[in-house]
C-alpha positions in Angstrom: 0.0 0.0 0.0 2.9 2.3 1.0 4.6 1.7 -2.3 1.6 2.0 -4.4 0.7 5.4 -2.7 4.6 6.8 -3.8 4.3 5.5 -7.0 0.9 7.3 -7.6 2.2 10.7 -5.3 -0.4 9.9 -3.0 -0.1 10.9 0.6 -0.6 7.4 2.7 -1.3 6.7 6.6 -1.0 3.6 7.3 -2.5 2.2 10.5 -0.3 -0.9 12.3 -1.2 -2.3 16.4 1.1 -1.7 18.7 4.3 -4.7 18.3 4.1 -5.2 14.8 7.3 -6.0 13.4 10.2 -3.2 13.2 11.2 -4.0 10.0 7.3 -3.4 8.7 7.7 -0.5 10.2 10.8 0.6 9.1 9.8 -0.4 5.5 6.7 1.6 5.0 7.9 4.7 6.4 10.8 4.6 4.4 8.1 4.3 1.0 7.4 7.7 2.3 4.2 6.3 4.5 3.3 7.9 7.7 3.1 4.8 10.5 0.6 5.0 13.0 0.6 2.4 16.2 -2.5 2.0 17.3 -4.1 -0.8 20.1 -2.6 -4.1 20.5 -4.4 -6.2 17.7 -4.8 -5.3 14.2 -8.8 -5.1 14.7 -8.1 -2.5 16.8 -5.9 -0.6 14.2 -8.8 -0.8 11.9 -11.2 0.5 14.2 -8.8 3.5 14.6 -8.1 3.7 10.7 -11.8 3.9 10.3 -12.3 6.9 12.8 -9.7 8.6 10.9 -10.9 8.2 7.6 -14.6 9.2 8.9 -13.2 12.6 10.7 -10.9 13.4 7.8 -12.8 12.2 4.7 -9.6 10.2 3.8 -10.3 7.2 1.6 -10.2 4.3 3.9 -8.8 1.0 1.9 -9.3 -2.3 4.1 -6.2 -4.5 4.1 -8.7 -7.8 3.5 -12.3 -7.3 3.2 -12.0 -4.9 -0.1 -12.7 -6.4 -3.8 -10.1 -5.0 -4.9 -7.7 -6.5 -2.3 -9.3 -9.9 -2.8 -8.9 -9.6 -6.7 -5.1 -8.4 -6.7 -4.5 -10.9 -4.3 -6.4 -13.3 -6.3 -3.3 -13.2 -8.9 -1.1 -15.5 -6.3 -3.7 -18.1 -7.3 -2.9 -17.9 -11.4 0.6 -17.2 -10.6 0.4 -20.7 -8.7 -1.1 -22.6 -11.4 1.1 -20.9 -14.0 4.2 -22.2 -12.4 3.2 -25.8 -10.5 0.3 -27.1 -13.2 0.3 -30.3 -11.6 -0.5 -29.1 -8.0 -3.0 -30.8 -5.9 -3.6 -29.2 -2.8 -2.6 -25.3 -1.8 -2.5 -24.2 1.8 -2.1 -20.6 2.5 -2.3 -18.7 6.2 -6.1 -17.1 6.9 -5.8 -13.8 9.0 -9.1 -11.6 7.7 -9.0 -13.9 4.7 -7.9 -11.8 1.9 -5.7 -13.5 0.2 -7.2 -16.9 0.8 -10.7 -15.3 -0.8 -8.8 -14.3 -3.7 -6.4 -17.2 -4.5 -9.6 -19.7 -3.9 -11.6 -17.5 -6.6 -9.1 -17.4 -9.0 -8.0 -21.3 -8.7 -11.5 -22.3 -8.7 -12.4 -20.2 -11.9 -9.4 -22.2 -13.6 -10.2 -25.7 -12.4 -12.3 -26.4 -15.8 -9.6 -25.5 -17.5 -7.4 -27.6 -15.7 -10.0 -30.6 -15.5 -8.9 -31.0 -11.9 -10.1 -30.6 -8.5 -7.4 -28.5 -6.6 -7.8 -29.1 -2.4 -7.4 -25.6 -0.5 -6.9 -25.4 2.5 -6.5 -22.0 5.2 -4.5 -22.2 8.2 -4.9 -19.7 11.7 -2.7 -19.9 14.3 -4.8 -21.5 17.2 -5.2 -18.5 19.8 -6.4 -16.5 16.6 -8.9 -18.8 14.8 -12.0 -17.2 14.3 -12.6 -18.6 10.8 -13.3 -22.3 12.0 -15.6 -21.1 15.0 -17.3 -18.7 11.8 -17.5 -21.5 9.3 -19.2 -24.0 12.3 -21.9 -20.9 13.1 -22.2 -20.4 9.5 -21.9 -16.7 10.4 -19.5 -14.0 12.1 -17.7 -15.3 14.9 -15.2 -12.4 16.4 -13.0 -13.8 19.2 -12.5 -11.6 22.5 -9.1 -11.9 22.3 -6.1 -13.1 20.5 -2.4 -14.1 21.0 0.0 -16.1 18.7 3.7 -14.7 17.4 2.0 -15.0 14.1 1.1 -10.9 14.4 0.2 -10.8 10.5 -2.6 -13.0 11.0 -3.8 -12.1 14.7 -7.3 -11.2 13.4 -10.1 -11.4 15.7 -12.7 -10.9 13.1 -12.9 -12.0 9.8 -13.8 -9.9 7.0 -17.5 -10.7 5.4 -16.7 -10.6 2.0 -13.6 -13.3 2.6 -15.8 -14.9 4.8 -18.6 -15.2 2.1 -16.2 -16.4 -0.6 -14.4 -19.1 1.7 -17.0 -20.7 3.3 -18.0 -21.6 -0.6 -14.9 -21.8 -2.3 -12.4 -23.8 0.8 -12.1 -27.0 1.5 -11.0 -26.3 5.2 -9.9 -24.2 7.7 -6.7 -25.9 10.0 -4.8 -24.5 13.2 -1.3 -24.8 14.3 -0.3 -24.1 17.7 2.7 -21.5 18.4 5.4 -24.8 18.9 4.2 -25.7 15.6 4.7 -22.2 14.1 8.0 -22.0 15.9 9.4 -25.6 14.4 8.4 -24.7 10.9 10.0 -21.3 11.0 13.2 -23.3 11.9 12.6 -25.7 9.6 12.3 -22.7 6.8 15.8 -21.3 8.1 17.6 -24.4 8.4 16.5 -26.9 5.8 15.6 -24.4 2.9 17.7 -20.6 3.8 14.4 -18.7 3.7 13.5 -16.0 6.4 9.8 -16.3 6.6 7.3 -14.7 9.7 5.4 -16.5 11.7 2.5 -15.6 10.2 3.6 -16.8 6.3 4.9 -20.1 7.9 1.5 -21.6 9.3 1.2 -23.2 5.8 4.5 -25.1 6.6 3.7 -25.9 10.2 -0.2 -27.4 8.8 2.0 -29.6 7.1 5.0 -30.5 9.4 2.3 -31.6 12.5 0.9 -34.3 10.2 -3.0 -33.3 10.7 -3.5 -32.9 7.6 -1.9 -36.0 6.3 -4.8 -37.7 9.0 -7.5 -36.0 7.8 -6.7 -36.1 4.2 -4.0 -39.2 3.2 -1.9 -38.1 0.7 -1.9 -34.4 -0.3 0.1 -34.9 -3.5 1.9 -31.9 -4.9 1.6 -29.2 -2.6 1.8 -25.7 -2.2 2.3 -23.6 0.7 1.9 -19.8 0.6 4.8 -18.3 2.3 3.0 -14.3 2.4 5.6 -12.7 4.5 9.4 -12.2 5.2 8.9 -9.3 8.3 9.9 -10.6 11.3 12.0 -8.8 13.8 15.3 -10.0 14.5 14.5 -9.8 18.5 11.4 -11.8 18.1 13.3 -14.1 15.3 16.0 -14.5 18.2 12.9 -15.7 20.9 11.3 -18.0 18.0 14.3 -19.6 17.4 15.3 -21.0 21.0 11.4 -21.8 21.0 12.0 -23.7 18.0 15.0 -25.8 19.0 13.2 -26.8 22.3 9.9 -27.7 20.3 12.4 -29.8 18.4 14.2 -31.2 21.0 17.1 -29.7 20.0 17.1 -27.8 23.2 16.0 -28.6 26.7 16.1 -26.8 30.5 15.6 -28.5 33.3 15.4 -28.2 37.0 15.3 -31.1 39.8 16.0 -30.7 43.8 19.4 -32.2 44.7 20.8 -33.1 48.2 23.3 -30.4 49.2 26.1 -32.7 49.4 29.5 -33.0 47.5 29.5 -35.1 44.6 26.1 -34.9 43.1 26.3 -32.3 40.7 29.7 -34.0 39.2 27.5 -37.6 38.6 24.5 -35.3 37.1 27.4 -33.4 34.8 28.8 -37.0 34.4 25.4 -38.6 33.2 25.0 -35.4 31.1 28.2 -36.1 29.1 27.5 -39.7 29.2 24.7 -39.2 26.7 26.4 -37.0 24.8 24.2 -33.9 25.7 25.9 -30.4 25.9 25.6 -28.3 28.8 25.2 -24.5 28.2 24.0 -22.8 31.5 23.8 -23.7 35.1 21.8 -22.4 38.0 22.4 -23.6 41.6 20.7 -22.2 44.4 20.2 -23.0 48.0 18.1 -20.6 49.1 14.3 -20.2 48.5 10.7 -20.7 49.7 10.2 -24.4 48.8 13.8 -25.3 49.7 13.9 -27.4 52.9 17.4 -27.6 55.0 20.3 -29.5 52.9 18.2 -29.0 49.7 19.2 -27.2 46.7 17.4 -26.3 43.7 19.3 -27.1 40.4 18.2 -25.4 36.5 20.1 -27.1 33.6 20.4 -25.4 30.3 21.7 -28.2 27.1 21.8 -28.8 23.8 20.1 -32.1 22.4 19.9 -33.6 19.2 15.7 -34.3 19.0 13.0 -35.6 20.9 14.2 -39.1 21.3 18.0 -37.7 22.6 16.0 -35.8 25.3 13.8 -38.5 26.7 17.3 -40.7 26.9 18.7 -38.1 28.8 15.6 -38.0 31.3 15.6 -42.0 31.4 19.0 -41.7 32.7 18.9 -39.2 35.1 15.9 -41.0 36.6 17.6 -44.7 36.9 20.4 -42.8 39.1 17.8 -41.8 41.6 17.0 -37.9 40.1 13.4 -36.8 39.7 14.3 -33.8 36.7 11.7 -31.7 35.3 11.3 -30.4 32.1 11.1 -26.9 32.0 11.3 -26.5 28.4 
């Protein structure tokens, strides 16, 4: 929108909640946007674009219940079946439901064509679904509040037009928690170099939790909509150690110890034993659940996946330890 507006010479405001991303930020105003933080969700943002627009008689665009926004979003959708003609199924992040709307109209106008049935399928982060409690009620179901790391698609209402055109045109609505979000945005960096946000990797994460592949069988060739790159590098920092203990690539734990020489060298000496890597240690002797000759111990190490962590656990419990699994 930013970019459009400087390309035409036209003066844009552009309305963002409170934490979006820095680099968003950053990006608009420097397509000569004005930014404006406003509430904590992005309903709230449009409430507050909306009051603007009213006392100003500035031309309000919505960022996903607009036809025009649904139609130029709608070109994803060709630009899909352009380049992958043999897809089967195409699953693509739901926030208002924009570009879902739009790629669903466009794929679905094409499928005579294509003599074809394309599966599409939305995904919402699961403490921001709204479209799945919608499509049940057959009607508008705004949640009271919302809160994933996915901030692009932290919607608490869906649009009506979207809503009209989904609830036709989509096969199904998914949700992935915020471990799932967090793997797949590892998985992104990792396995394939890309720098996705949380909110274009839900596709991936649908995919990597294997609830489609229950509901469904086999998807065939698939295509996930990765609709965003602005994530910033503080919250990338907090997703990735999420990420790696969702993985098991990293875990923390803490168990009470007998104060008594010795016993954190044979915990250090199990550890190492199954080759898990200690980063961080906290000891302390003194707190409120602490009895006399107790200590409480927190253990920060590096693992190599789920399997690598339980070993670890099994070990430390045959020698008499009771560790817990922080994360």
């Amino acid at each position: 929108m930013a970019m459009a507006a400087a390309k035409l010479g036209i003066k844009a405001r552009i309305y963002m909640p409170l934490g979006a991303a820095l680099p968003k930020i950053t990006a608009t105003r420097d397509h000569g946007a004005e930014v404006e933080l406003h509430g904590t969700t992005v309903d709230e943002a449009l409430a507050e674009a909306k009051r603007y627009a009213e006392a100003t008689g500035a031309v309000f665009v919505h960022p996903f219940d607009n036809e025009d926004i649904i139609a130029g979003q709608g070109t994803i959708g060709l630009e899909i079946l352009e380049q992958v003609p043999d897809v089967d199924t195409i699953i693509v992040g739901v926030g208002g439901g924009g570009l879902l709307a739009g790629l669903s109209t466009a794929v679905r106008a094409k499928e005579a064509q294509l003599g074809k049935k394309i599966r599409i399928i939305g995904v919402q982060a699961e403490h921001a679904a709204a479209y799945p409690l919608s499509l049940a009620a057959d009607a508008l179901v705004p949640l009271k509040k919302v809160s994933t790391i996915a901030d692009g698609i932290a919607v608490g209402r869906p649009g009506q037009l979207p809503f009209s055109i989904i609830k036709e045109l989509v096969d199904d609505v998914a949700t992935v928690s915020e471990d799932d979000i967090a793997r797949a945005l590892i998985f992104l960096m990792e396995r394939n170099k890309l720098v996705v946000e949380p909110a274009g990797s839900v596709p991936v994460a649908a995919l990597m939790n294997g609830k489609l592949k229950e509901e469904y069988g086999e998807l065939g060739t698939v295509v996930c909509v990765l609709s965003g790159g602005n994530i910033d590098p503080m919250l990338m920092l907090k997703v990735i150690q999420r990420g790696l203990s969702a993985a098991g690539r990293y875990m923390t734990i803490k168990m009470m110890l007998s104060d008594r020489p010795g016993e954190l060298a044979t915990i250090s000496r199990i550890i190492s034993e199954n080759d898990a890597n200690v980063t961080g240690v906290d000891h302390t002797r003194v707190g409120g659940s602490l009895s006399m000759g107790d200590v409480s111990i927190t253990i920060d190490m590096e693992t190599n996946g789920t399997e690598h962590c339980n070993r670890v656990i099994s070990a430390l419990e045959e020698e008499g330890f009771r560790p817990i699994i922080v994360y």
